[in-house]
C-alpha positions as CSV (number, residue, x, y, z in Angstrom):
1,X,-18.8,31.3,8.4
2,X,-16.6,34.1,9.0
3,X,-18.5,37.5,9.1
4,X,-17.6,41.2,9.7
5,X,-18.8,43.0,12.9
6,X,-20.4,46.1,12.1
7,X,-21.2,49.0,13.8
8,X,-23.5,51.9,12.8
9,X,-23.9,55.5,14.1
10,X,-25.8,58.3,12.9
11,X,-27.6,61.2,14.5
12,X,-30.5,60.4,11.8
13,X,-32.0,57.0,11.9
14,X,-33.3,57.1,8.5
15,X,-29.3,56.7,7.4
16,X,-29.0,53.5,9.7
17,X,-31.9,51.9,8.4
18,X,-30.8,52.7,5.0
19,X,-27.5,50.9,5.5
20,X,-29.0,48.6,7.3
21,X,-31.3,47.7,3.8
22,X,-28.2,48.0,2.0
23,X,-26.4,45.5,3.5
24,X,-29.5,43.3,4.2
25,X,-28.5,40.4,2.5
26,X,-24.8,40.4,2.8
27,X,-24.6,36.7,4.8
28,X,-21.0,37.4,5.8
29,X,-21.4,40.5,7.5
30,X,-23.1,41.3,11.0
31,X,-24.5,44.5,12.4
32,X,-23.8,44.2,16.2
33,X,-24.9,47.4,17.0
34,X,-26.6,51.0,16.8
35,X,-26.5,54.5,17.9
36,X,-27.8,58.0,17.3
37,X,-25.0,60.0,19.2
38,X,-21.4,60.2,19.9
39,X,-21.4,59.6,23.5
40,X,-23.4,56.4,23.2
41,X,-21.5,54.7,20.5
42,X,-18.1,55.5,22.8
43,X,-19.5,53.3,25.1
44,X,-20.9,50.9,22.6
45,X,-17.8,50.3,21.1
46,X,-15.6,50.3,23.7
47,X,-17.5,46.7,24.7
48,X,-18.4,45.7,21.2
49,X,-15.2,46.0,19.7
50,X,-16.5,45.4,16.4
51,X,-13.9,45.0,13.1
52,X,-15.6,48.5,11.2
53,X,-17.7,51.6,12.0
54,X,-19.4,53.3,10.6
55,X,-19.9,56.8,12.4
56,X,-21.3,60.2,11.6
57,X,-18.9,63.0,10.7
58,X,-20.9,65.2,12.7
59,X,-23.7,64.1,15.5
60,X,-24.6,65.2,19.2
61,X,-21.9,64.4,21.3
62,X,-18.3,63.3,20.6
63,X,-18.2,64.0,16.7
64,X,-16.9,61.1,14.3
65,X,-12.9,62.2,14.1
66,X,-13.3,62.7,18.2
67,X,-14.4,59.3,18.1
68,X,-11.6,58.1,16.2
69,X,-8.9,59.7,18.4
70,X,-10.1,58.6,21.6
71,X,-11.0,55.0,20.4
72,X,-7.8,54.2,18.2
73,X,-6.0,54.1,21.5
74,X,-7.6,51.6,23.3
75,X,-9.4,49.1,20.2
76,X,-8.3,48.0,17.0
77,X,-11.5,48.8,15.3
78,X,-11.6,50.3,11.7
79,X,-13.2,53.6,11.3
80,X,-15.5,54.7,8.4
81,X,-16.4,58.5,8.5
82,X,-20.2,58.8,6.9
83,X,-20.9,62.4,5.6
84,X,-23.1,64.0,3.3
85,X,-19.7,66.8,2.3
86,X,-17.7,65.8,-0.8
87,X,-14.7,68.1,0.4
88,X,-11.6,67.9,0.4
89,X,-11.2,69.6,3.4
90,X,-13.3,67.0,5.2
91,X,-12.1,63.8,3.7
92,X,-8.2,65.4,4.5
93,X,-9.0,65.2,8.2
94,X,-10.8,61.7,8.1
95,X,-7.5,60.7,6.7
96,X,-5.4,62.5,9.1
97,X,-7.5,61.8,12.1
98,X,-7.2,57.9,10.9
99,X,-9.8,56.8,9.7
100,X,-10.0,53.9,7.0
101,X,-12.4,55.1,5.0
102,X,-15.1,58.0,3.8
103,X,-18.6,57.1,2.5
104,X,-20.8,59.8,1.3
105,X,-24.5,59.1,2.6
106,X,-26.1,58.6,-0.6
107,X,-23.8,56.0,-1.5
108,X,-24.8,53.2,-3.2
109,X,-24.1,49.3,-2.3
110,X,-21.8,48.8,-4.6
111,X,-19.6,51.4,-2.9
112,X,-20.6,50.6,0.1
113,X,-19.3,46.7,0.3
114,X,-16.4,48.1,-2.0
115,X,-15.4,50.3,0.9
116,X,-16.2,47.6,3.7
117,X,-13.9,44.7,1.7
118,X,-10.9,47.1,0.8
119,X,-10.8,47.7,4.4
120,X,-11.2,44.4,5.3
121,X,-8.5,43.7,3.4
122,X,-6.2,45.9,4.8
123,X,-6.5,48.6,2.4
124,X,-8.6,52.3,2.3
125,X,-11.5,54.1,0.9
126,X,-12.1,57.5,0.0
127,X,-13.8,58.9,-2.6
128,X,-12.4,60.4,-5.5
129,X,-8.9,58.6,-4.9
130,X,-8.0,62.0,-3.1
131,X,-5.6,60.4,-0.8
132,X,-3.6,59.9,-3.8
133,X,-3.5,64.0,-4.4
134,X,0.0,65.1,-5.0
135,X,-0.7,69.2,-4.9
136,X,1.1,70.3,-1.8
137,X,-1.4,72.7,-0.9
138,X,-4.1,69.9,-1.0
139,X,-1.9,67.0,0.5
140,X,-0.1,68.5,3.5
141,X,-1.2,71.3,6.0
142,X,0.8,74.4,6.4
143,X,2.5,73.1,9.7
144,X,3.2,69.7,8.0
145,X,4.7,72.2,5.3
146,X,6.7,74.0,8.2
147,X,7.6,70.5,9.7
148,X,9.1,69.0,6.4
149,X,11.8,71.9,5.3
150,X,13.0,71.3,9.2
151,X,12.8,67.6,8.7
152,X,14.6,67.7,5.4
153,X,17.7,69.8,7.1
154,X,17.4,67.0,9.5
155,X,16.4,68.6,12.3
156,X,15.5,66.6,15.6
157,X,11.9,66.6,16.9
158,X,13.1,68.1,19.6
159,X,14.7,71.0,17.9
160,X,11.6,71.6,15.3
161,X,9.6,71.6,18.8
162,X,11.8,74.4,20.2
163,X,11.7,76.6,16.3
164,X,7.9,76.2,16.3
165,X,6.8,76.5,19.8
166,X,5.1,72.8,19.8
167,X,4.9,70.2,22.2
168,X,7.1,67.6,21.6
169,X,4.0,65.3,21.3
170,X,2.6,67.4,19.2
171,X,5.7,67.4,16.4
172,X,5.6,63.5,16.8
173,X,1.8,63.5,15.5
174,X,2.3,65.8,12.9
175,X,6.0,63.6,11.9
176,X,4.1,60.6,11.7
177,X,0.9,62.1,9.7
178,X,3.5,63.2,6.8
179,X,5.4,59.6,7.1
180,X,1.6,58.1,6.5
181,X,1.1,60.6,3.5
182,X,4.5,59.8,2.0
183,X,5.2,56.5,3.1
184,X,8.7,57.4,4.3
185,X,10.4,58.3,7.3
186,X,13.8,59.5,6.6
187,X,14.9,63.1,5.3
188,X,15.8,61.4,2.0
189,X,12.8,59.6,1.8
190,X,11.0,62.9,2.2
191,X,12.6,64.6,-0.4
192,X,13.0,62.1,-3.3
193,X,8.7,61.8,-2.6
194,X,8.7,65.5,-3.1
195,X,10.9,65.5,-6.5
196,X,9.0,62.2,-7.7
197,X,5.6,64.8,-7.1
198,X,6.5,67.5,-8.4
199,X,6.4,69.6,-4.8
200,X,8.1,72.5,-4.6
201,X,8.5,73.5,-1.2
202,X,11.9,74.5,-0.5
């Protein structure tokens, strides 16, 4: 049988033994690993490799988004942020940081497998469909914001680097967070998704 590898870490073991429960007799998926800090699941997964995990927004060491950025680099792991915050503010940087997904912690097991097959599937997970928001205040960060009049006059990475004082790396990120918001990567692109939205920005 084909199963999922499934990793779990949070700084309170209560929360991994209640996923654990959850997930108890779900025969096509297998937990191949534990941990109560950041630094110790780096490691873990580094070797493990498993296909999701699920990892603590906040917890002693490297924090869950840390996690994601230095991990996404180097495995192909999918990343589930667990957090007890419904905010927008927290679920905008799981998305931006890349993860897959955002469970609350009292999530039930419906939700729970939900989340773990749409990923699975190649898809996302985040509560309240908020990736779908189309407010520009809510969907884009003021230096996106910045980034996408300059992009929309069809100015180079380079050049936007030079207006805004960034790092050339630093524009690319930020170029490639809006093309994963909008799905685009052209100037046109950019603004027909902005007309279609009803964002006025210009």
């Amino acid at each position: 049988m084909k199963y999922v590898t499934l990793y779990l870490a949070d700084d309170h073991q209560i929360v991994i033994d209640g996923l654990k429960l959850l997930i108890s007799n779900e025969l096509n998926i297998r937990v191949v690993g534990m941990a109560n800090d950041g630094d110790t699941t780096y490691n873990e997964l580094k070797i493990k490799k498993p296909d999701i995990a699920l990892i603590d927004l906040r917890m002693p060491g490297m924090n869950g988004l840390q996690l994601i950025i230095k991990l996404k680099k180097i495995i192909d792991t999918k990343f589930i942020i667990l957090s007890m915050y419904n905010d927008k503010r927290y679920i905008n940087d799981a998305i931006d940081y890349g993860a897959s997904g955002y469970l609350l912690k009292n999530a039930g097991k419906k939700e729970v497998m939900d989340c773990i097959n749409n990923i699975m599937d190649g898809g996302t997970h985040f509560p309240n469909e908020l990736i779908k928001r189309s407010d520009s205040d809510e969907l884009f960060t003021p230096r996106e914001l910045e980034i996408i009049k300059l992009i929309i006059n069809e100015s180079t990475t380079q050049s936007i680097a030079q207006k805004l004082n960034l790092s050339h790396y630093t524009v690319e990120t930020h170029r490639k967070n809006i093309c994963r918001k909008t799905n685009t990567n052209t100037p046109i692109g950019l603004y027909k998704f902005l007309v279609n939205n009803k964002i006025d920005i210009l």
